[in-house]
N, CA and C of each residue as an Amber inpcrd file, in Angstrom:
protein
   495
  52.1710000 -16.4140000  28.2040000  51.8990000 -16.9100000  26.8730000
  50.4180000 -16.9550000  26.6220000  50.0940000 -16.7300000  25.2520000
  48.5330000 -16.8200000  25.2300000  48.3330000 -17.7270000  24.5390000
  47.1700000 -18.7230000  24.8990000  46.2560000 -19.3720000  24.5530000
  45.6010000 -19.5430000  23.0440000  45.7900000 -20.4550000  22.3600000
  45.3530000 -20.4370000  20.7990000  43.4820000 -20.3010000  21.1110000
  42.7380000 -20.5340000  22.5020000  41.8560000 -20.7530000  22.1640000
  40.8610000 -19.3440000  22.5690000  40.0320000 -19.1450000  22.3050000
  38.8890000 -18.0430000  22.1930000  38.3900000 -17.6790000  23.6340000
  38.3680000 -16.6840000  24.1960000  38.0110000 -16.7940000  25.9100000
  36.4880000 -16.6650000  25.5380000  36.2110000 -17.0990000  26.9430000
  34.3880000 -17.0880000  26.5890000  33.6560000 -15.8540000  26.2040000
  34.3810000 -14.8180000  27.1460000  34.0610000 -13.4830000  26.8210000
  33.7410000 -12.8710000  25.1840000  35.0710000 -13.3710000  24.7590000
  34.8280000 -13.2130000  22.9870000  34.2090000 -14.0600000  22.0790000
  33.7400000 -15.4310000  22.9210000  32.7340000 -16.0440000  22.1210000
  31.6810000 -15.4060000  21.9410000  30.9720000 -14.5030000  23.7640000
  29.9110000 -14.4030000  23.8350000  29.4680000 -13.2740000  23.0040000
  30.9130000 -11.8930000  22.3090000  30.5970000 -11.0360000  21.7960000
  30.5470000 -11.1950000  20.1090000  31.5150000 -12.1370000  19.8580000
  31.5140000 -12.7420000  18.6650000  29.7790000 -13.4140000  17.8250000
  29.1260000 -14.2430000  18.8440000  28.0640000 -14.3930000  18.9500000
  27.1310000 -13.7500000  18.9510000  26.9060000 -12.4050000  19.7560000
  26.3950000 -11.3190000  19.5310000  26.2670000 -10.3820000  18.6180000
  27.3460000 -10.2930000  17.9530000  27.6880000  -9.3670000  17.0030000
  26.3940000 -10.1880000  15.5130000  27.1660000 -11.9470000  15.8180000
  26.7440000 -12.3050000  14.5810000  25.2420000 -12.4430000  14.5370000
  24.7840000 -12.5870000  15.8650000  23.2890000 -12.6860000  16.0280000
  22.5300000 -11.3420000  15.5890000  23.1290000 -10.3700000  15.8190000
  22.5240000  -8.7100000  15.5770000  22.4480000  -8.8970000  13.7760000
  23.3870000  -9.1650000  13.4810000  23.6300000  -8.8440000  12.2540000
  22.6720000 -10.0980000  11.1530000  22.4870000 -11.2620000  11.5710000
  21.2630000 -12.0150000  10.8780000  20.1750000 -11.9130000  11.0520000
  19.8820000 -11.2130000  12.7040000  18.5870000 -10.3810000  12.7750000
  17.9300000  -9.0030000  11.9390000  19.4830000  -8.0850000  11.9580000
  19.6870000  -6.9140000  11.1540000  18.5850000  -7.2500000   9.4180000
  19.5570000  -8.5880000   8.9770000  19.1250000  -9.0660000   7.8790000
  17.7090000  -9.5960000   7.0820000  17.5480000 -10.1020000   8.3370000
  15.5990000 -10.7360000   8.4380000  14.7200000  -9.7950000   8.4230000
  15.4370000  -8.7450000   9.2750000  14.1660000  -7.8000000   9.1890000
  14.0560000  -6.8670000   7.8680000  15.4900000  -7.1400000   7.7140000
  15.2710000  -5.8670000   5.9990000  14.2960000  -6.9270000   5.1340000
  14.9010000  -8.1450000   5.5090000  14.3100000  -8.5840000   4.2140000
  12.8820000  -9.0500000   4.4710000  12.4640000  -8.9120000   5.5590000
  11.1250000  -8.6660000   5.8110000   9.9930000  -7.2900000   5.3110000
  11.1040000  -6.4820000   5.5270000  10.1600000  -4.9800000   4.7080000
  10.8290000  -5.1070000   3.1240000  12.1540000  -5.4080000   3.0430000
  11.7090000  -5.4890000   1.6070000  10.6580000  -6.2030000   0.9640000
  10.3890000  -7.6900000   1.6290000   9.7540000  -8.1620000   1.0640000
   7.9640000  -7.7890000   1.2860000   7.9340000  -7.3160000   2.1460000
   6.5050000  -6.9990000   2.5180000   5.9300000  -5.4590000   2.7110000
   6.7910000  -4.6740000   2.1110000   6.5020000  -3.1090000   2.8170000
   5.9370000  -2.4330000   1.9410000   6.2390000  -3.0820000   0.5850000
   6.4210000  -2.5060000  -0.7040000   5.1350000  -2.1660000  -1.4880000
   5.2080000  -1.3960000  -2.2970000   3.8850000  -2.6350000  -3.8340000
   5.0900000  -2.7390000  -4.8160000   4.3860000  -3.5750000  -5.6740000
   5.8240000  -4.0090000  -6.8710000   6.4670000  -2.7090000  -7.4600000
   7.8160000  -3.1400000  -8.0920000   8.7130000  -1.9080000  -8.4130000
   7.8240000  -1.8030000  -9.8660000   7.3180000  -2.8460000 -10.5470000
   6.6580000  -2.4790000 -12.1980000   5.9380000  -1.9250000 -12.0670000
   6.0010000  -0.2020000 -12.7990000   4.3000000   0.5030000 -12.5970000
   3.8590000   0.4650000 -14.1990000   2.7570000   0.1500000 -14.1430000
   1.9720000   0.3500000 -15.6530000   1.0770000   0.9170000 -15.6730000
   0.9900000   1.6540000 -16.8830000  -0.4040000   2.6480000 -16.6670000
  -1.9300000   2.4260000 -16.5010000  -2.6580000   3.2160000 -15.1380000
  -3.6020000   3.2750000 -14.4390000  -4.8430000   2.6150000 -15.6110000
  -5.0000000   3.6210000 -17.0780000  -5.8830000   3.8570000 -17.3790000
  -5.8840000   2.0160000 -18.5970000  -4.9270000   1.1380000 -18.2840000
  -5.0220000  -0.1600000 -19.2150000  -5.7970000  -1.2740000 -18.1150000
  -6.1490000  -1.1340000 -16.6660000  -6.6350000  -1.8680000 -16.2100000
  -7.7520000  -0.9490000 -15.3380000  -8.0010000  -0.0910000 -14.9390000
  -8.8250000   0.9150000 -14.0310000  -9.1850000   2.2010000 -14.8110000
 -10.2140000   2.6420000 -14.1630000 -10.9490000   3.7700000 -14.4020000
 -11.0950000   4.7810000 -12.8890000 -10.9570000   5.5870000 -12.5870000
 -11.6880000   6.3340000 -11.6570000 -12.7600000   6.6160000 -12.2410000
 -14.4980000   6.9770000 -12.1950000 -15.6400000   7.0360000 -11.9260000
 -15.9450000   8.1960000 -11.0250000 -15.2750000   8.0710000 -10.0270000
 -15.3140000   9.0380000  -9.3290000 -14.7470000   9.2260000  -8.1070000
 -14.9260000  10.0570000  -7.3670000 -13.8990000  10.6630000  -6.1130000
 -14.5620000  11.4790000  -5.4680000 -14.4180000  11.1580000  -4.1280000
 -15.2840000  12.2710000  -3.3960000 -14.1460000  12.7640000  -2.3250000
 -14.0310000  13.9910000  -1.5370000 -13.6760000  14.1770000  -0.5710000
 -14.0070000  15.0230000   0.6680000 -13.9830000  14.9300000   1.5420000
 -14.9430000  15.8810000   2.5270000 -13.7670000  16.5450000   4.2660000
 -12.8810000  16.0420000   3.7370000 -11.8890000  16.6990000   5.1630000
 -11.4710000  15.1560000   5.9560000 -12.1260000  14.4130000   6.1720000
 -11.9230000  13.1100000   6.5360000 -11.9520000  11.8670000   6.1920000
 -12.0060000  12.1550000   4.8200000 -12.2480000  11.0860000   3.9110000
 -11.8670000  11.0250000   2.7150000 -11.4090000  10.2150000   1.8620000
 -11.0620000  10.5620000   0.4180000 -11.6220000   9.0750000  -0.0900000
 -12.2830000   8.4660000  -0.4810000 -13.1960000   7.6950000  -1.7620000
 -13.3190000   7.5720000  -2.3360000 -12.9720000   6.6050000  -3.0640000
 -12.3060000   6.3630000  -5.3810000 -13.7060000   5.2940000  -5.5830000
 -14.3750000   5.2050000  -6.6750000 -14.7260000   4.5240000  -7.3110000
 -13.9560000   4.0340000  -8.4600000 -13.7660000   3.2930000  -8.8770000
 -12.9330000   2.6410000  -9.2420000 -13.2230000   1.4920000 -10.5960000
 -13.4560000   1.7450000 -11.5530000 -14.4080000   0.6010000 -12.5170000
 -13.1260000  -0.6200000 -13.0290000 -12.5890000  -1.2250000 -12.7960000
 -11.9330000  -2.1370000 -13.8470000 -12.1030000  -2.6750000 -14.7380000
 -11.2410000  -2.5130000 -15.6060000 -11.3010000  -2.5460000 -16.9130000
 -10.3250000  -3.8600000 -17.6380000  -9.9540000  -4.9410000 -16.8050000
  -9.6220000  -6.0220000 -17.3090000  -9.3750000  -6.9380000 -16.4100000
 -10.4540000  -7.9450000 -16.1390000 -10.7190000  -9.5280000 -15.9820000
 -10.0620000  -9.9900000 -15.5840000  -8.8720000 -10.2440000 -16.6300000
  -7.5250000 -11.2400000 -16.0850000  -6.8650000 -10.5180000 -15.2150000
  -6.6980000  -9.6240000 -14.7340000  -6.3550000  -9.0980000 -13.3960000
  -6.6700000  -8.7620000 -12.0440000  -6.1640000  -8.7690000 -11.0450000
  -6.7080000  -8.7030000 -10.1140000  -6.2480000  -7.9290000  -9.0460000
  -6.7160000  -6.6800000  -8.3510000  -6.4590000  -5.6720000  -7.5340000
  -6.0490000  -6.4620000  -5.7810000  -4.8970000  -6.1730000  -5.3580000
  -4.2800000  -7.0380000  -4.6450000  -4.7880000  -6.5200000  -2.9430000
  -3.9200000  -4.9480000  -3.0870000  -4.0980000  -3.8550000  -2.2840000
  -3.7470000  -2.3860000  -2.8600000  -4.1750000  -1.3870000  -1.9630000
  -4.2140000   0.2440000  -2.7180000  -3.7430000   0.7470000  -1.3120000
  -3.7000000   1.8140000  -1.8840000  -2.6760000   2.9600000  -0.6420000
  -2.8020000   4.4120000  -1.3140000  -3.2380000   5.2080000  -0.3560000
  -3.0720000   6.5540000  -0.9210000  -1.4360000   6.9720000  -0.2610000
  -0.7240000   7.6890000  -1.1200000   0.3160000   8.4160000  -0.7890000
   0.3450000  10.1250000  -1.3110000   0.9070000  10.7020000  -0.4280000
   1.1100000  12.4600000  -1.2160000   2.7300000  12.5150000  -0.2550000
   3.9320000  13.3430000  -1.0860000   4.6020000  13.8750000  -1.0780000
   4.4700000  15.3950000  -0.4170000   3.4680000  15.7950000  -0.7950000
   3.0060000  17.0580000  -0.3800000   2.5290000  17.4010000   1.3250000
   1.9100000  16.3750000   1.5730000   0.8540000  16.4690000   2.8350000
   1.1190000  14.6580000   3.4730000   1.5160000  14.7720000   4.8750000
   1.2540000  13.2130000   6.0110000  -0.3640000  12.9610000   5.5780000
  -1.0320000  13.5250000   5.7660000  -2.6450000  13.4640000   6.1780000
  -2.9810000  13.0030000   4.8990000  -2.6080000  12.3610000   3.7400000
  -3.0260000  11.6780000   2.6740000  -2.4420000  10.1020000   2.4900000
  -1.2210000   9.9490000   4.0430000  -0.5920000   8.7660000   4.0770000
  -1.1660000   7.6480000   4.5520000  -1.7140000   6.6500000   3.6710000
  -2.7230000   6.0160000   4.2470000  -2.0840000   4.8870000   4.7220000
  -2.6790000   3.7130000   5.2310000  -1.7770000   2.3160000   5.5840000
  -2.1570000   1.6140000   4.1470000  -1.8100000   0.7530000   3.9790000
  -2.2650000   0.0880000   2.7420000  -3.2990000  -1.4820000   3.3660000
  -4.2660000  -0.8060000   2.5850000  -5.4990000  -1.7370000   2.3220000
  -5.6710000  -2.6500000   1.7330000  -5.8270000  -4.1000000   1.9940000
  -6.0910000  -4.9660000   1.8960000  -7.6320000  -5.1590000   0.9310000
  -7.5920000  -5.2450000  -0.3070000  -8.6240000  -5.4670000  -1.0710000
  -9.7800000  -6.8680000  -0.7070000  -9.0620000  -7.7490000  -0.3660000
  -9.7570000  -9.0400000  -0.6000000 -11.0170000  -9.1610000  -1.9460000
 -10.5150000  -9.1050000  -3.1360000 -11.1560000  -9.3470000  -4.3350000
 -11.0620000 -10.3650000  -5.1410000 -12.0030000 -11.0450000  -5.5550000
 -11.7410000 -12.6070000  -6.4060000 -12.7340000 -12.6600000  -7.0620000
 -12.6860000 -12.8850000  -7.9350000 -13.5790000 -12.9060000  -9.0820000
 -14.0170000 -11.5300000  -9.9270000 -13.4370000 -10.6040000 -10.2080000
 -13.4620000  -9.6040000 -10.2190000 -13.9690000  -9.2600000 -11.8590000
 -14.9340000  -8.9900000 -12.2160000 -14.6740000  -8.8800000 -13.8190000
 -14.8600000  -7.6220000 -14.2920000 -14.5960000  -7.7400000 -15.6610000
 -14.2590000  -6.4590000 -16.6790000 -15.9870000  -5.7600000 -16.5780000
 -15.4940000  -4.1720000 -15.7370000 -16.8020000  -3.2820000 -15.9460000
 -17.1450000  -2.9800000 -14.8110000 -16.2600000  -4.1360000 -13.4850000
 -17.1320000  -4.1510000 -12.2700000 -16.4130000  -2.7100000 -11.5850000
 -17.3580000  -2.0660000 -10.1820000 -16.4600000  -1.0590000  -9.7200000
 -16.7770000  -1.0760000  -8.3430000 -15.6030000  -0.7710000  -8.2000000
 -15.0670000  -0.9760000  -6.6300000 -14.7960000   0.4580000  -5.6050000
 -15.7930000   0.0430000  -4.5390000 -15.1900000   1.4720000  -3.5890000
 -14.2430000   0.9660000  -2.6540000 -13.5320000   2.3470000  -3.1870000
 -11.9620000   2.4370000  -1.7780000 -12.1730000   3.1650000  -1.4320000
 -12.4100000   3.5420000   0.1500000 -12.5720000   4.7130000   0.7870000
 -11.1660000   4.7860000   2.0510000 -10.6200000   5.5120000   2.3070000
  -9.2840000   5.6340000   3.0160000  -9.7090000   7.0250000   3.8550000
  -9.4000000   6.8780000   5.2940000  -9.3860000   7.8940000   6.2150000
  -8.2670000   8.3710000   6.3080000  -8.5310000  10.1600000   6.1850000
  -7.9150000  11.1340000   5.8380000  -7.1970000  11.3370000   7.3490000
  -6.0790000  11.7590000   8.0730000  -6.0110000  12.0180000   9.6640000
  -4.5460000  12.7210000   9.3920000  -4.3270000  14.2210000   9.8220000
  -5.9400000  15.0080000  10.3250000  -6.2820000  15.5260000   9.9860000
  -7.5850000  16.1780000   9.8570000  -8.6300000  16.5420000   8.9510000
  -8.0800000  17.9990000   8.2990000  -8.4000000  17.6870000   7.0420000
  -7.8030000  18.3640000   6.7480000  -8.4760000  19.3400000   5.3650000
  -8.4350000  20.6310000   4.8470000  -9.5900000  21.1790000   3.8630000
  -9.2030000  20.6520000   2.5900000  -7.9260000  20.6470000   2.5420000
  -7.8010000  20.2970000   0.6000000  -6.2550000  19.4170000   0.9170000
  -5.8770000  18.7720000  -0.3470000  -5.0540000  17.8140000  -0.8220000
  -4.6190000  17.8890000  -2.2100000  -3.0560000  18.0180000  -1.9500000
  -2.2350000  17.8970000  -3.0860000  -1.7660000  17.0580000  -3.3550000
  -1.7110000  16.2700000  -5.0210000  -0.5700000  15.3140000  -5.1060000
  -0.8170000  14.2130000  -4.2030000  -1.9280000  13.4540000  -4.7020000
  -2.3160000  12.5610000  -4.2370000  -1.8970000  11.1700000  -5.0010000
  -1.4720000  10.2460000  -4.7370000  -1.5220000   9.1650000  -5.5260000
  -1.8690000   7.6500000  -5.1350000  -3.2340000   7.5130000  -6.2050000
  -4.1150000   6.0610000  -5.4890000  -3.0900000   5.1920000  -5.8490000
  -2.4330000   4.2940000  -5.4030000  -1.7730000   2.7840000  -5.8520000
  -2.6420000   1.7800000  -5.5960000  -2.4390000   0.9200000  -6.2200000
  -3.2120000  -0.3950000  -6.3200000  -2.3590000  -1.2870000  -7.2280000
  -2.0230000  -2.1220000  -5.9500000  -0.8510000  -3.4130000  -7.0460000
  -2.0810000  -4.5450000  -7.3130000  -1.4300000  -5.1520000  -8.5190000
  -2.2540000  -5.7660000  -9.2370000  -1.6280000  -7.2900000  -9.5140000
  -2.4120000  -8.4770000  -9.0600000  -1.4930000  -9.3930000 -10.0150000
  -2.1090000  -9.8550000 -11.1730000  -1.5470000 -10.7070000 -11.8330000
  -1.8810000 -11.5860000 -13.6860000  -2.7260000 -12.6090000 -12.8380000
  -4.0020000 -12.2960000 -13.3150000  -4.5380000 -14.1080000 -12.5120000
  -4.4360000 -15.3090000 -13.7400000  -3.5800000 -15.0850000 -14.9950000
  -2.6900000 -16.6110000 -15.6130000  -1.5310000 -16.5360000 -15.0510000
  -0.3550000 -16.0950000 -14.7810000   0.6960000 -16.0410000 -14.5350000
   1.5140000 -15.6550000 -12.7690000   0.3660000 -14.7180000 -12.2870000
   1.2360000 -14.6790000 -10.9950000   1.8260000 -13.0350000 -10.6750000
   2.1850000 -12.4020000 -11.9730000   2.9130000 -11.1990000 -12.5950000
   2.0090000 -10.4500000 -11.5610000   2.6870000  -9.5150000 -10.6890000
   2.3690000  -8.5100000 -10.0700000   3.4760000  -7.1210000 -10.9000000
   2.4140000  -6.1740000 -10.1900000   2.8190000  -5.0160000 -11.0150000
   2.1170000  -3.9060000  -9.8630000   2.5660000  -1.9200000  -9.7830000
   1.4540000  -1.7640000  -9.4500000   1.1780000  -0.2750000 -11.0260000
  -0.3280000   0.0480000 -10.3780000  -1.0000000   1.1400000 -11.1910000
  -1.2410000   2.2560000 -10.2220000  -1.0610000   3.6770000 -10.9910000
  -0.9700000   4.7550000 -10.0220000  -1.8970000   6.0570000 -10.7750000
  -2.8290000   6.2000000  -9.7860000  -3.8120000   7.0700000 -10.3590000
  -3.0370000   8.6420000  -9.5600000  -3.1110000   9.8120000 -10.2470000
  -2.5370000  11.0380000  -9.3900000  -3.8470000  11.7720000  -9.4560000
  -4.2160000  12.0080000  -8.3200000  -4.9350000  13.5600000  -7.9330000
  -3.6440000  15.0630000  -8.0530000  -3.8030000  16.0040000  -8.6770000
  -3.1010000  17.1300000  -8.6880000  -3.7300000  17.9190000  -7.0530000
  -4.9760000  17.9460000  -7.3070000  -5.2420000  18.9280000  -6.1220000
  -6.8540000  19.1910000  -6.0170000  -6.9590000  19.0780000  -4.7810000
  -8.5910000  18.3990000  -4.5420000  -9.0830000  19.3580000  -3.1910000
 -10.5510000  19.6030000  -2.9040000 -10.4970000  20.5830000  -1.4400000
 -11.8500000  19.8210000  -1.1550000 -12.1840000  20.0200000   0.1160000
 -12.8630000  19.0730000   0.9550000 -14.7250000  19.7330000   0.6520000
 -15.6640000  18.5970000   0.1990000 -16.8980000  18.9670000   0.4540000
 -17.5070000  18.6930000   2.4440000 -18.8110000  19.4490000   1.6900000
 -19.4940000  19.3190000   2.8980000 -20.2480000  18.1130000   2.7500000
 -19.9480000  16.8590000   1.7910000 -20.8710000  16.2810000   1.5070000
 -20.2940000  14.6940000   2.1630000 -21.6840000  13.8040000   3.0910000
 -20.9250000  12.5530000   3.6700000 -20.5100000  11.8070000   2.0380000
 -19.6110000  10.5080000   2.2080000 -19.3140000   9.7400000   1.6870000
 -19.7440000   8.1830000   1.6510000 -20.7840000   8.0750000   0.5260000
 -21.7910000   6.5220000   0.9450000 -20.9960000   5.5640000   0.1300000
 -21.0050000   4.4100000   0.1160000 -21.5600000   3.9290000   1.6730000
 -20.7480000   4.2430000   3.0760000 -20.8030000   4.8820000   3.8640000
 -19.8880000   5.2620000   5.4190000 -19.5720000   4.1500000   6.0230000
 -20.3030000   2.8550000   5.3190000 -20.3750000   1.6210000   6.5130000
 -18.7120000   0.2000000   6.0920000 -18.3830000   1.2680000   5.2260000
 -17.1120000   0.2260000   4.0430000 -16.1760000   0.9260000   4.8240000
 -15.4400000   0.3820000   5.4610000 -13.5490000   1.6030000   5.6890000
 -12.5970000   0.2100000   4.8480000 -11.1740000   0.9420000   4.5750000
 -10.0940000   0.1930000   4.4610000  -9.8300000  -0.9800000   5.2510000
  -9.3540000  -2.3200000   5.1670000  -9.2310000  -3.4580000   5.6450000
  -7.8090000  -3.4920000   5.8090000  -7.2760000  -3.2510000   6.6590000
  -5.9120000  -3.4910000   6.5960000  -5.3920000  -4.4920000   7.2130000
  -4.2250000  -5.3700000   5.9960000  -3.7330000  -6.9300000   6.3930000
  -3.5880000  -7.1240000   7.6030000  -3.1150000  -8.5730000   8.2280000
  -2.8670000  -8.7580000   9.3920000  -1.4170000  -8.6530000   9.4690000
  -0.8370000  -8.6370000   8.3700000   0.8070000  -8.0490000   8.0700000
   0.8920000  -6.8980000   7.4190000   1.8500000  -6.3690000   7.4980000
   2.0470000  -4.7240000   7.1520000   2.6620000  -5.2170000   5.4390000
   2.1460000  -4.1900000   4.3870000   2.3140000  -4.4550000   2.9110000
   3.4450000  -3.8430000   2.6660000
């Protein structure tokens, strides 16, 4: 006759199973919550300017002018569809106080070196500094080829969080 009660054996897999599976859970909702930039994109040219862009095989470098105050540049990331070697980690801005006109260098290492770049796209999530409202903005490079020329200041690289974005 069997036993109404649970042998240990199937506690211990029962347990297991359920432990995998709330771990399973934490971690999604760890990259969902942190992997991302926001799903709202709004257009580049209502809060930012590019100024300019340089690139040289190991480097790619936005100047960057902003163009509205009440906002504030969170972190940026280069991505391309086209090419790995434009996949950057995402950079950690650390910006506060930021006002309308000011401009900002992002410089992101290119790896591996590489002569030209397609289909580039700068992101930079942004939040509302009244409200909180994050969003991000997406600048596209079509297609760009590498100077012989360094990139100043050389002494600035990307800051990347102590958590992954």
């Amino acid at each position: 006759m069997r036993s109404g009660r649970l042998s240990a054996t199937r506690v211990i897999v029962v347990a297991a199973i359920v432990g995998a599976a709330a771990f399973g859970l934490f971690i999604g909702y760890l990259a969902y919550s942190s992997d991302s930039f926001p799903a709202q994109v709004r257009p580049f040219s209502d809060y930012a300017s590019v100024v300019y862009s340089s690139f040289n095989g190991t480097e790619f470098a936005f100047r960057v002018q902003w163009n509205n105050g009440s906002y504030v540049p969170l972190f940026s990331q280069l991505t391309s569809p086209a090419t790995d070697a434009a996949n950057t980690p995402v950079c950690e801005l650390k910006l506060s106080g930021l006002t309308s006109g000011q401009t900002i260098f992002l410089p992101f290492t290119i790896s591996p070196e590489t002569a030209s770049l397609s289909n580039v796209n700068l992101s930079i999530a942004v939040q509302s500094a009244t409200n909180s409202t994050q969003f991000t903005i997406v600048y596209n490079v079509p297609s760009i080829s590498a100077t012989n020329q360094p990139i100043t200041p050389s002494d600035i690289t990307c800051q990347q969080p102590l958590g992954s974005y």
